[in-house]
Backbone as CSV, one residue per row, in Angstrom:
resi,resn,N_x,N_y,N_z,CA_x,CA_y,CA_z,C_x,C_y,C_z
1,UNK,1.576,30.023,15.186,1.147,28.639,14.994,2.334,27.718,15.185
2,UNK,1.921,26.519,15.400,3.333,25.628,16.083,3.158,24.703,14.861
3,UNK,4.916,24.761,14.640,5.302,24.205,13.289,5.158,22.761,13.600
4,UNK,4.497,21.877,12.283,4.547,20.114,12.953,5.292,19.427,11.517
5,UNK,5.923,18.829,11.832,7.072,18.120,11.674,6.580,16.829,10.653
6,UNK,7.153,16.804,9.324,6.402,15.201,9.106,7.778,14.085,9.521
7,UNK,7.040,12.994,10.248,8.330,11.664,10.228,8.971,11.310,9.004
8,UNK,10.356,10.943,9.320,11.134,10.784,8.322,10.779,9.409,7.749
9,UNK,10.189,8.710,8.210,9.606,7.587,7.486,8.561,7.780,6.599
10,UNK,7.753,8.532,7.038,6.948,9.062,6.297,7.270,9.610,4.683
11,UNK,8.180,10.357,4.966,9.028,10.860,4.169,9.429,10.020,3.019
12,UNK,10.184,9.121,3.764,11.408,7.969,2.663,10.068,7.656,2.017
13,UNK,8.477,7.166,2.392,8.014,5.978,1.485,7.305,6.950,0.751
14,UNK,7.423,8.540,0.743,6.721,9.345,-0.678,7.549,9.177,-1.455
15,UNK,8.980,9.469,-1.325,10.069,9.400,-2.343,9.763,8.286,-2.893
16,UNK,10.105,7.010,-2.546,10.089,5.474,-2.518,9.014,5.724,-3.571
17,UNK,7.730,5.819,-3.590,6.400,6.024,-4.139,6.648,6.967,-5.350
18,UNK,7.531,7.753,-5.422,7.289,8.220,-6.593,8.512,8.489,-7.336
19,UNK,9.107,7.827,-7.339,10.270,7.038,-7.874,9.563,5.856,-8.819
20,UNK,8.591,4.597,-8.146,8.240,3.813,-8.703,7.283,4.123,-9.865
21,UNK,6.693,5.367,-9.609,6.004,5.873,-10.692,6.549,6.019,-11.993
22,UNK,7.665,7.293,-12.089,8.373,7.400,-12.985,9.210,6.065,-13.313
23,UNK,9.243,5.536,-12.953,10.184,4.128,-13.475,9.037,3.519,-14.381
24,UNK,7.717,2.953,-13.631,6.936,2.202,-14.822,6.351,3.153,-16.002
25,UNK,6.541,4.620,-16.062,6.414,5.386,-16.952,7.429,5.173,-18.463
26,UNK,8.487,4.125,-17.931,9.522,4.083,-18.480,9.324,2.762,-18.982
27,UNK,8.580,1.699,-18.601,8.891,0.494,-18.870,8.681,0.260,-20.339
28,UNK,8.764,-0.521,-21.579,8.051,-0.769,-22.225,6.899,-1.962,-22.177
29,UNK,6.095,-1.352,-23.013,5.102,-2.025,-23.106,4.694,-2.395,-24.567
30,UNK,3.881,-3.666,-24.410,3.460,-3.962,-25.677,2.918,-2.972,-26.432
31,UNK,3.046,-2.577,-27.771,1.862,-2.074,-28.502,0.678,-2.721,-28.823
32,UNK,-0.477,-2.126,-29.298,-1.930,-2.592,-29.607,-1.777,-3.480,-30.942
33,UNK,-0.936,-3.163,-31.895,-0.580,-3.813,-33.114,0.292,-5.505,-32.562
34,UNK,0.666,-5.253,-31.226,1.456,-6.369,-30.956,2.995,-6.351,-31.462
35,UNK,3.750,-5.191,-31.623,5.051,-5.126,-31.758,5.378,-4.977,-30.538
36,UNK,6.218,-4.219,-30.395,7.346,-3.836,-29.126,7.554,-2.628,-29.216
37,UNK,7.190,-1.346,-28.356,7.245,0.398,-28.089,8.565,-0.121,-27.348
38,UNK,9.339,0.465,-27.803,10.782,1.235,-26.649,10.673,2.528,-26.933
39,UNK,11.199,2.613,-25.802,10.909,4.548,-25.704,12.637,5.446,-25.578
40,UNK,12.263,6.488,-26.152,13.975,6.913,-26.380,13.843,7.821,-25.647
41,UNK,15.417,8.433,-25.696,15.697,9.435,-24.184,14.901,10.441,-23.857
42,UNK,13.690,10.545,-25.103,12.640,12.061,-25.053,11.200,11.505,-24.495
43,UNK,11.302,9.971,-24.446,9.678,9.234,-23.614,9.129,8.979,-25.206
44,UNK,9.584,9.394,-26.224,8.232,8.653,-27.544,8.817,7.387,-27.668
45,UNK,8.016,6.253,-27.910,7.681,5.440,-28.457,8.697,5.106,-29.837
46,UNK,9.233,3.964,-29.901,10.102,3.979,-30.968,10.010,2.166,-31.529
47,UNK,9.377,2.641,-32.960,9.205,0.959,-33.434,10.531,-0.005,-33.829
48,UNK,10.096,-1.619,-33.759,10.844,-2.397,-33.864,10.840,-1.864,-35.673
49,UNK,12.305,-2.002,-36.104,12.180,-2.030,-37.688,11.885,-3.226,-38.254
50,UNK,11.063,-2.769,-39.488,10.748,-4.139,-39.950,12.004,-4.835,-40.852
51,UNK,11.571,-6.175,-41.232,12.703,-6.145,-41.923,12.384,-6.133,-43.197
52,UNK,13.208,-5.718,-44.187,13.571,-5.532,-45.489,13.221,-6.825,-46.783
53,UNK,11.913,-7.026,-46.749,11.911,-8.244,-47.799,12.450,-7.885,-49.384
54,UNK,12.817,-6.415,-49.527,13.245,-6.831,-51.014,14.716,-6.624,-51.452
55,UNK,15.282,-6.924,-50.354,16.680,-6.656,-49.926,17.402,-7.632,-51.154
56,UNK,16.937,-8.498,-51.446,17.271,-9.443,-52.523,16.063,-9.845,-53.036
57,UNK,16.179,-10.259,-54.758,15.254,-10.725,-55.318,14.759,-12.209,-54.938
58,UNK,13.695,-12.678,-55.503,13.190,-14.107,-55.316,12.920,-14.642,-56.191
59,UNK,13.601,-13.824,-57.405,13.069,-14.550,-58.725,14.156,-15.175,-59.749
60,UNK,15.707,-13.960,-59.112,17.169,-14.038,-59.699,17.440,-15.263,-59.512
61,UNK,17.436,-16.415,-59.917,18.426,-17.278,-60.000,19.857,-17.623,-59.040
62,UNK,20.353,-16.089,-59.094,21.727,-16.308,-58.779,21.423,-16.024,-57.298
63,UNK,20.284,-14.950,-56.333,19.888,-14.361,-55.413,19.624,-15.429,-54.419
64,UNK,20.292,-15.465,-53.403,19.931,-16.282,-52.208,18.857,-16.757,-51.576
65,UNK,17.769,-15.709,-51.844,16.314,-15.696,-51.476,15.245,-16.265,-52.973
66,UNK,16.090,-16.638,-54.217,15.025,-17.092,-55.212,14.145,-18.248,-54.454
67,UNK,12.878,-17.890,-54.893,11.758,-19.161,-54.652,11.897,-19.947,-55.823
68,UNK,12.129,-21.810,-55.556,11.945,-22.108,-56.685,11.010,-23.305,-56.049
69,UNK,10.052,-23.636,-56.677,9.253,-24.230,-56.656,8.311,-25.020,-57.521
70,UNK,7.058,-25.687,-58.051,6.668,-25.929,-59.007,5.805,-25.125,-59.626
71,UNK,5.600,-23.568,-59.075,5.003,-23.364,-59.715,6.270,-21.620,-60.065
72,UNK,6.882,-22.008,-60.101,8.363,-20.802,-60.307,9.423,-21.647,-60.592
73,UNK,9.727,-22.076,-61.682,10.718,-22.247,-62.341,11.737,-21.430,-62.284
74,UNK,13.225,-21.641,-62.600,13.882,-21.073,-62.723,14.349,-20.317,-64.195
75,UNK,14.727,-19.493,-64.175,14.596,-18.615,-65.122,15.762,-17.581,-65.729
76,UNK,17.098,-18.862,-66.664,16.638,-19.504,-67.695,16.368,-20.621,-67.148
77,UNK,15.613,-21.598,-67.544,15.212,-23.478,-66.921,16.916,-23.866,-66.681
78,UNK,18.310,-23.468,-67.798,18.849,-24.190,-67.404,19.922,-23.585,-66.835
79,UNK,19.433,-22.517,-66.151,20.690,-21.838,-65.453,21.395,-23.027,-64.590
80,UNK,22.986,-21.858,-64.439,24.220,-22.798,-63.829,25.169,-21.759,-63.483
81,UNK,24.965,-21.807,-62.012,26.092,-20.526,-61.386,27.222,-20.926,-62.026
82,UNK,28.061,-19.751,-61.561,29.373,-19.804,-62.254,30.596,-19.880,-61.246
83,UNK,30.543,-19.755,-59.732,31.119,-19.867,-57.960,31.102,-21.008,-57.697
84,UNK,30.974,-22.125,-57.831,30.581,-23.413,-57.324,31.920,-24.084,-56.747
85,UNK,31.924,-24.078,-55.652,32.805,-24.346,-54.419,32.637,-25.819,-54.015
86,UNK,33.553,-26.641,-53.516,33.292,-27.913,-53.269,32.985,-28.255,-51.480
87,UNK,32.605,-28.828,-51.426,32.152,-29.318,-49.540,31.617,-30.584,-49.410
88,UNK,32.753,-31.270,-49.930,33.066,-32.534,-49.565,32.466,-33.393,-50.005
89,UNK,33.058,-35.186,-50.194,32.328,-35.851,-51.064,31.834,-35.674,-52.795
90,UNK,32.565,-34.724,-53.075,32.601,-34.632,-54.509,31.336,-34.079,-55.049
91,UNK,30.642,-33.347,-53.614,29.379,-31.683,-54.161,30.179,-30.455,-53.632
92,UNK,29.130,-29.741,-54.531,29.550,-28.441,-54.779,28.206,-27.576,-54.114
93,UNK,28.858,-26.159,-53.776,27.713,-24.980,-53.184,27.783,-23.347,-53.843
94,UNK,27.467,-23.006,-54.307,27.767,-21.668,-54.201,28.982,-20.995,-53.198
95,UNK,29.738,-20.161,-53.220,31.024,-20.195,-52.209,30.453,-19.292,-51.566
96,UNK,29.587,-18.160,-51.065,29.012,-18.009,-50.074,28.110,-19.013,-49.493
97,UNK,27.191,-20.425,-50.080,26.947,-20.820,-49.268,27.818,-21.919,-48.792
98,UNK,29.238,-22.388,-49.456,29.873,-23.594,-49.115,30.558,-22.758,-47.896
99,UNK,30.952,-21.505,-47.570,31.553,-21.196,-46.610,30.462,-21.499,-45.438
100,UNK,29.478,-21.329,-45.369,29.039,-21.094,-44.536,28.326,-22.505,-43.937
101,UNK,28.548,-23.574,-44.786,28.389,-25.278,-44.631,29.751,-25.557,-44.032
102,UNK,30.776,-24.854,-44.504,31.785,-25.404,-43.999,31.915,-24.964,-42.342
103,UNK,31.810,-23.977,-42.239,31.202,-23.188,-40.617,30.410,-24.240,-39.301
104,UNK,29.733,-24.655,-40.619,28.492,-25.527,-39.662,28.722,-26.787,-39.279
105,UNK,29.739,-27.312,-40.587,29.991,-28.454,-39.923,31.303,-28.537,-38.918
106,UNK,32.056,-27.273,-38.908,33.201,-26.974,-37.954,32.902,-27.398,-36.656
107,UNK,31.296,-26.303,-36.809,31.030,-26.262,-35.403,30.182,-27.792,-35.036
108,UNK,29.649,-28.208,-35.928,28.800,-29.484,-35.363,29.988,-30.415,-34.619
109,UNK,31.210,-30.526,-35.680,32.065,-31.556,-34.903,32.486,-31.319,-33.619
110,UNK,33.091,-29.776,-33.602,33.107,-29.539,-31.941,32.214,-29.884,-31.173
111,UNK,31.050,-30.045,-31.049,29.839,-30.708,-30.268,29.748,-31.657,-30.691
112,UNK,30.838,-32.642,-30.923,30.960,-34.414,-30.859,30.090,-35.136,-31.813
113,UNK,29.442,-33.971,-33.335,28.685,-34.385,-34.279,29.200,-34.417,-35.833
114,UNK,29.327,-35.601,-36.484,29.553,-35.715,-37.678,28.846,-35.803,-38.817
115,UNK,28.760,-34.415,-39.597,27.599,-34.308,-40.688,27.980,-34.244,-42.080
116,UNK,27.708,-34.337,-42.978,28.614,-34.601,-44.014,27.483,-34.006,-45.160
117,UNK,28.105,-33.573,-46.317,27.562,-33.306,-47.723,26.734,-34.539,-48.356
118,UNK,25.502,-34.899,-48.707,25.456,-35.607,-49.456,25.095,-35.629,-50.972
119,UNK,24.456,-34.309,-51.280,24.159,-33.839,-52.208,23.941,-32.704,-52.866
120,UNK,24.659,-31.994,-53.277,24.678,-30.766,-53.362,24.179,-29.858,-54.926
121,UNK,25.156,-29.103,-55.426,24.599,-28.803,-57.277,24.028,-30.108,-57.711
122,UNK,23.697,-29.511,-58.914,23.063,-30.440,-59.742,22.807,-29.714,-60.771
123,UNK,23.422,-29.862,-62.265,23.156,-29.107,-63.258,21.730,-29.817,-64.170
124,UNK,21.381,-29.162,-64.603,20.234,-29.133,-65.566,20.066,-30.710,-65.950
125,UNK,20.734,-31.208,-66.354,21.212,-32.249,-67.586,21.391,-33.473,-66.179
126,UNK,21.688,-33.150,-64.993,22.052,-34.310,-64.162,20.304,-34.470,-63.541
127,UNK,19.563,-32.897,-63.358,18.448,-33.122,-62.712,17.414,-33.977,-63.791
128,UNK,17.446,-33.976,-65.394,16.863,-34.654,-65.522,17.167,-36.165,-65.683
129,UNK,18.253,-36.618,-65.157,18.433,-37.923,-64.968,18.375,-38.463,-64.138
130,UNK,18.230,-37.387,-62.749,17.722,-37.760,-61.484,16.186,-37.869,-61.455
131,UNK,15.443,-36.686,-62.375,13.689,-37.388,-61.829,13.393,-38.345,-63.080
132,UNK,13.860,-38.958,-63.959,14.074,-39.594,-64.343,14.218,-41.073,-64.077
133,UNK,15.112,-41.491,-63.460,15.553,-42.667,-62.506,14.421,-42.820,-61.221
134,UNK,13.929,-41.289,-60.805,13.108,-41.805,-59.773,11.326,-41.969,-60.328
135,UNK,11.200,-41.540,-61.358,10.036,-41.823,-62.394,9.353,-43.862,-62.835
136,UNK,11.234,-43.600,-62.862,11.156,-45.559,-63.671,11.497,-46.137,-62.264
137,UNK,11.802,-46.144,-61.179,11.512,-46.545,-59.955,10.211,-46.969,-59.046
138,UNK,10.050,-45.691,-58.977,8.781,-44.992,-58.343,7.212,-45.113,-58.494
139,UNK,7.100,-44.354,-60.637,6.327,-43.996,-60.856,6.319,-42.466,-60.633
140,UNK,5.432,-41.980,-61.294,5.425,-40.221,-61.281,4.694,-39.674,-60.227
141,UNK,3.364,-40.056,-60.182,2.926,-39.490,-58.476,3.878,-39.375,-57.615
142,UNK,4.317,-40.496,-57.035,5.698,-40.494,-56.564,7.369,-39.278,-56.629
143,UNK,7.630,-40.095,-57.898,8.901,-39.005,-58.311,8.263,-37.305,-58.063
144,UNK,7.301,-37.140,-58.650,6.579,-35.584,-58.309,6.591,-35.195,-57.065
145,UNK,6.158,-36.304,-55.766,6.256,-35.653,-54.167,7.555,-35.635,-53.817
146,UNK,9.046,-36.304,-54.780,10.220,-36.419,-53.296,10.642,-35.469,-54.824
147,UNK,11.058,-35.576,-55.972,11.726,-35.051,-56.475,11.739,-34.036,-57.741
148,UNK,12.411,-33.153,-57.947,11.836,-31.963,-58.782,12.149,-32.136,-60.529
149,UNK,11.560,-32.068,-61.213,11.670,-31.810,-62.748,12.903,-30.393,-62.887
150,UNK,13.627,-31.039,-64.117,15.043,-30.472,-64.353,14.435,-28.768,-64.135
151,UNK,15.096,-27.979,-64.149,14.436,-26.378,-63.629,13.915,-26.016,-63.024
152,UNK,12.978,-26.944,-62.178,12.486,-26.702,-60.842,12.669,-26.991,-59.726
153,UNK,14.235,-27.432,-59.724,15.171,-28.044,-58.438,16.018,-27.000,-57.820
154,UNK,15.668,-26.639,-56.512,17.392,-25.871,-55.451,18.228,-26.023,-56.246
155,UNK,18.117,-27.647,-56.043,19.753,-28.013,-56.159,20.567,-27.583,-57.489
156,UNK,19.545,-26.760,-58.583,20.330,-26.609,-59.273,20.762,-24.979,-59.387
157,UNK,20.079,-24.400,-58.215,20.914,-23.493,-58.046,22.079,-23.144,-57.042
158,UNK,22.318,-24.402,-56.618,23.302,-24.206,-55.810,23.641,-23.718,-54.646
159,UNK,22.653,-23.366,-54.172,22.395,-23.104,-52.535,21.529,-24.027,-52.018
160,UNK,21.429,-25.009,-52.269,20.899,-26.599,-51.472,21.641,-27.564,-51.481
161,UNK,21.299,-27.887,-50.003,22.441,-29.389,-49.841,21.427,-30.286,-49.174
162,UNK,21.400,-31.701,-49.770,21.104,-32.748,-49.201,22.333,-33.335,-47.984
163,UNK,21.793,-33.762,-46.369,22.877,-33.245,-45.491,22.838,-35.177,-45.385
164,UNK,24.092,-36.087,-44.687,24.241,-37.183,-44.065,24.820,-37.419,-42.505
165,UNK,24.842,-37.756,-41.510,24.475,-38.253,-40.817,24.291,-39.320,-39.753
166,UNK,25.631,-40.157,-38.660,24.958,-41.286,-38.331,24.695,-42.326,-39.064
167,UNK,24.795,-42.479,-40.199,24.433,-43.791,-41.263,23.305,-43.457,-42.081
168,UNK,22.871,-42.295,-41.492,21.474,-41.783,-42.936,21.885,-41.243,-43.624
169,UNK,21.866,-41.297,-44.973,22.096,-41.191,-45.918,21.249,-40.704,-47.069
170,UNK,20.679,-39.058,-46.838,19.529,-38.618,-47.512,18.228,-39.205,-47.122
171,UNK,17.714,-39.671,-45.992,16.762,-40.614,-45.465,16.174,-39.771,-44.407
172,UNK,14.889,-40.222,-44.095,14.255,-39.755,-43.140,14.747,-39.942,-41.932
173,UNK,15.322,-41.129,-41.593,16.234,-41.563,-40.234,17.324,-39.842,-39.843
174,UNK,17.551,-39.206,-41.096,18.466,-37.954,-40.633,18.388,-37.101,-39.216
175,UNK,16.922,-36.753,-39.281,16.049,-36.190,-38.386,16.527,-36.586,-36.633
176,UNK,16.807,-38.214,-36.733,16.328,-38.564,-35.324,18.033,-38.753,-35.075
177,UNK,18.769,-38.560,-35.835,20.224,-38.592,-35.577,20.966,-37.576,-34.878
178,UNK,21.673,-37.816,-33.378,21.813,-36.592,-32.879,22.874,-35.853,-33.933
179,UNK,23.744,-36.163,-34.881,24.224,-34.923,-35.799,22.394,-33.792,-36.706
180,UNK,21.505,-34.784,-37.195,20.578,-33.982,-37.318,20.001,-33.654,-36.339
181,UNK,19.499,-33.661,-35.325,18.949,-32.776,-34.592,19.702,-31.616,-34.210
182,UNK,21.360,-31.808,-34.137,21.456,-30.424,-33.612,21.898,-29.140,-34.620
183,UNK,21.726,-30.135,-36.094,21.998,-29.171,-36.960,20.488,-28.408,-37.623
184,UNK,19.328,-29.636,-37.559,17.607,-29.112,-37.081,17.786,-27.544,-36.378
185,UNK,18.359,-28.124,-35.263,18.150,-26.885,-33.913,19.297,-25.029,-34.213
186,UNK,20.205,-25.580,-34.962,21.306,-25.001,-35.475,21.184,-24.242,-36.681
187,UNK,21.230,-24.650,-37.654,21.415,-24.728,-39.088,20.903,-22.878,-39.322
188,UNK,20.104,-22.378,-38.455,19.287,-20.913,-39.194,21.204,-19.847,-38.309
189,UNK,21.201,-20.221,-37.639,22.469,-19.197,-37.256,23.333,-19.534,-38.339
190,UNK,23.878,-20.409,-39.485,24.661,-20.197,-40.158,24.046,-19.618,-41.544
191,UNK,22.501,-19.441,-41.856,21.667,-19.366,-42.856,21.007,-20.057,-43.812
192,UNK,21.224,-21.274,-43.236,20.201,-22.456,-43.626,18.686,-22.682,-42.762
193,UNK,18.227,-22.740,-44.087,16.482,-23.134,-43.672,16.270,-24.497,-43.910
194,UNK,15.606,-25.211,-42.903,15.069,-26.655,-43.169,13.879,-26.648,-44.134
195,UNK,14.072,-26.680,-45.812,13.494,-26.437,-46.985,12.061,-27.171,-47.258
196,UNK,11.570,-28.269,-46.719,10.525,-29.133,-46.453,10.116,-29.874,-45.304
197,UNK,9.217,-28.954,-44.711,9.427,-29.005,-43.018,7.785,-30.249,-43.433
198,UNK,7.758,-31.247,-42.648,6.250,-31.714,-42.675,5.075,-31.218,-42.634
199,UNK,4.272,-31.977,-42.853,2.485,-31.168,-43.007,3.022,-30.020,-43.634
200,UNK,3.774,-29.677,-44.724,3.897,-28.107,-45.243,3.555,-28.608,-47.058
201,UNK,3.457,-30.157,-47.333,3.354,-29.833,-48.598,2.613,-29.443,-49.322
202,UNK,1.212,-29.127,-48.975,0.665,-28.160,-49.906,0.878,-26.880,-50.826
203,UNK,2.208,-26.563,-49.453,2.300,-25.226,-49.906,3.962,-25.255,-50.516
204,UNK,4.750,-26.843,-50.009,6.623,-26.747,-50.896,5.834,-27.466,-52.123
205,UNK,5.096,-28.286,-51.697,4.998,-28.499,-53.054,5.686,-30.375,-52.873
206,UNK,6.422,-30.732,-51.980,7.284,-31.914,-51.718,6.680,-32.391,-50.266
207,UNK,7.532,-33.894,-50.088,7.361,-34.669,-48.939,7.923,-33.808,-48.120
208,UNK,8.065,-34.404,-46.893,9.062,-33.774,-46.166,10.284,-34.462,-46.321
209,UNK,11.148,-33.351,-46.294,12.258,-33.813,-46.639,13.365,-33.686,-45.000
210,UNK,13.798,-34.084,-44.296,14.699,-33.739,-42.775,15.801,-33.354,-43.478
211,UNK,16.388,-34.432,-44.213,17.950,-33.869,-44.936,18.294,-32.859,-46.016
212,UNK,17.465,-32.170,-46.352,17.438,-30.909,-47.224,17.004,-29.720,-46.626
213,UNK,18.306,-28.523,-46.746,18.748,-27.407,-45.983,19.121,-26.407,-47.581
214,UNK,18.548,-25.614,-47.406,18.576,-24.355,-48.201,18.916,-22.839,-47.546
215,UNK,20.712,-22.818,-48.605,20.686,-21.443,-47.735,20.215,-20.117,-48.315
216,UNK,19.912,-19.361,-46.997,19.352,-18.066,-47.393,19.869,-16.836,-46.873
217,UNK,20.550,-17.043,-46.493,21.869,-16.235,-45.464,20.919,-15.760,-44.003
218,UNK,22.269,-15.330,-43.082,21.523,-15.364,-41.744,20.563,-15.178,-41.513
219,UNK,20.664,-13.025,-42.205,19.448,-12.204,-41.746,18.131,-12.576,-42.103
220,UNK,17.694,-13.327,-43.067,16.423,-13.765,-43.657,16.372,-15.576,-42.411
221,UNK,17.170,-16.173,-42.410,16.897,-17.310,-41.608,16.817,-17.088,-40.276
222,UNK,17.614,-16.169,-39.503,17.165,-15.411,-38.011,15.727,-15.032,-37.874
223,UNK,15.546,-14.187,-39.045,14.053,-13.732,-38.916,12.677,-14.615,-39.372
224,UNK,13.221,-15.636,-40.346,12.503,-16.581,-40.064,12.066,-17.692,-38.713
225,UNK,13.152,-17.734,-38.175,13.485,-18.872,-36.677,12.999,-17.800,-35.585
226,UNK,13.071,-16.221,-36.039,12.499,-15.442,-34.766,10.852,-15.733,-34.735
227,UNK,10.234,-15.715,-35.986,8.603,-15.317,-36.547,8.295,-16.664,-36.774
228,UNK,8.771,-17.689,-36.771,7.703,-19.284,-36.383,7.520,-19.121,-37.619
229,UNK,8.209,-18.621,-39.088,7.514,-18.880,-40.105,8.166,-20.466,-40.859
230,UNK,8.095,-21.480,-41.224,8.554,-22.219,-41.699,9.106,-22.644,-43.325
231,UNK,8.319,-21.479,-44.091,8.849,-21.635,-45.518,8.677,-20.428,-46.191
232,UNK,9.238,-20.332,-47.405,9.982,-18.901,-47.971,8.428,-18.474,-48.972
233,UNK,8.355,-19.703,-49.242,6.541,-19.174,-49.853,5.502,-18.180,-48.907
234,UNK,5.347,-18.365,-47.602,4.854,-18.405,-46.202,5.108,-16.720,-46.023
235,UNK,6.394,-16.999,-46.360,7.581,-15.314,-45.558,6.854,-14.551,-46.688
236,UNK,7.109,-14.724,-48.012,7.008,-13.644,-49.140,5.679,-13.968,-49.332
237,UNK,4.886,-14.611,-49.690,3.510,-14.809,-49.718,3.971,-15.093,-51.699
238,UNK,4.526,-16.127,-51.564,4.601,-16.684,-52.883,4.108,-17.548,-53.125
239,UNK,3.362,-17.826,-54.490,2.453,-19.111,-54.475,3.546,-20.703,-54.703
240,UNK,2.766,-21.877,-54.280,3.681,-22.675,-54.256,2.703,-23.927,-54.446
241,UNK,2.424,-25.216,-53.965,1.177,-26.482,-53.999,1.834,-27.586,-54.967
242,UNK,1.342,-28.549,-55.100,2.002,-29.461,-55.821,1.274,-29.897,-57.075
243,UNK,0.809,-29.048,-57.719,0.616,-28.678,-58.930,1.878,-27.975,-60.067
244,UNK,2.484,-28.999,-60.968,3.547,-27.730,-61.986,2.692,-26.943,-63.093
245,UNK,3.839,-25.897,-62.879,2.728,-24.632,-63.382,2.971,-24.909,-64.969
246,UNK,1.527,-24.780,-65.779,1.659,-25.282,-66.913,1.939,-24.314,-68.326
């Protein structure tokens, strides 16, 4: 029988052809749950890890991740860290979070932005002279949406800063100031969360606030800014509304 020959073109586009096979055998693909399959050097399937919500408490006081809110007090009412670091203007932060304010505003100035401390701790005894003043101002409906009753304030644990700005000065104008916007756009790479994002008060419990930043350190604010979640009630499924808990 007479031997027949296949063309070498022929040839190259089986290889070619099944080459491309094994490659999309390789690709990843979405999972059905909607995570992300990567596949390891053996072809299984290998999940994204989740992350770690009880990596820190939410209830400690002293814990980066405490929820405090109106309906979670802090606990004792008049706790008062004992680290309190200064960052400028005569407030204070926790010194893991004043380092990491001080970071932010390093870097804001290098990008031609000047942001400044405006309000930072606040012990027990100062918060009730702050909703206080905004009570006999205001009125209480009022003082209740912008500001918190002594033990149920960040600020008095010391990982919240009221930020300034361009000439705003704790004001809604913060927002539209290019130092706030790019610290808006910024602020979760150093571990600050924008603490009262709008349309959210049902669930902070407050107005919106632009100039109030709460830190929570990176890994919890990355993974918040990765997952579109906007508040720490939201993340942990903690209750929150603008009701104080009685």
């Amino acid at each position: 029988m007479r031997r027949r020959t296949i063309p070498v073109g022929i040839a190259c586009l089986a290889i070619v052809t099944l080459a491309s096979i094994v490659t999309i055998q390789h690709v990843r693909a979405p999972a059905v749950d909607g995570t992300t399959n990567m596949t390891n050097t053996a072809g299984s399937p290998v999940m994204k890890p989740q992350f770690d919500k009880t990596a820190h408490s939410t209830t400690d006081p002293a814990s980066p991740w405490v929820v405090v809110n109106k309906q979670h007090p802090l606990q004792p009412i008049n706790y008062a860290p004992t680290d309190l670091t200064g960052v400028g203007n005569g407030q204070y932060l926790r010194l893991e979070a004043a380092n990491a304010l001080h970071a932010m505003f390093a870097d804001a100035a290098t990008a031609g932005y000047t942001v400044t401390a405006g309000s930072g701790y606040r012990s027990y005894a100062t918060q009730v002279a702050t909703y206080n003043s905004e009570v006999a101002a205001y009125g209480q409906a009022v003082a209740d949406s912008e500001s918190a009753r002594a033990g149920y304030s960040e600020h008095q644990t010391g990982w919240a800063i009221d930020l300034d700005s361009g000439g705003c000065n704790i004001a809604d104008c913060f927002a539209g100031t290019p130092g706030g916007k790019w610290i808006t756009a910024n602020a979760y790479k150093y571990g600050f969360l924008l603490r009262y994002p709008a349309n959210l008060t049902d669930i902070t419990g407050y107005r919106a606030e632009a100039w109030h930043f709460r830190y929570i350190g990176i890994p919890l604010a990355t993974e918040l800014h990765n997952e579109h979640v906007q508040t720490l009630e939201q993340f942990f499924g903690v209750s929150g509304g603008t009701t104080y808990k009685q």
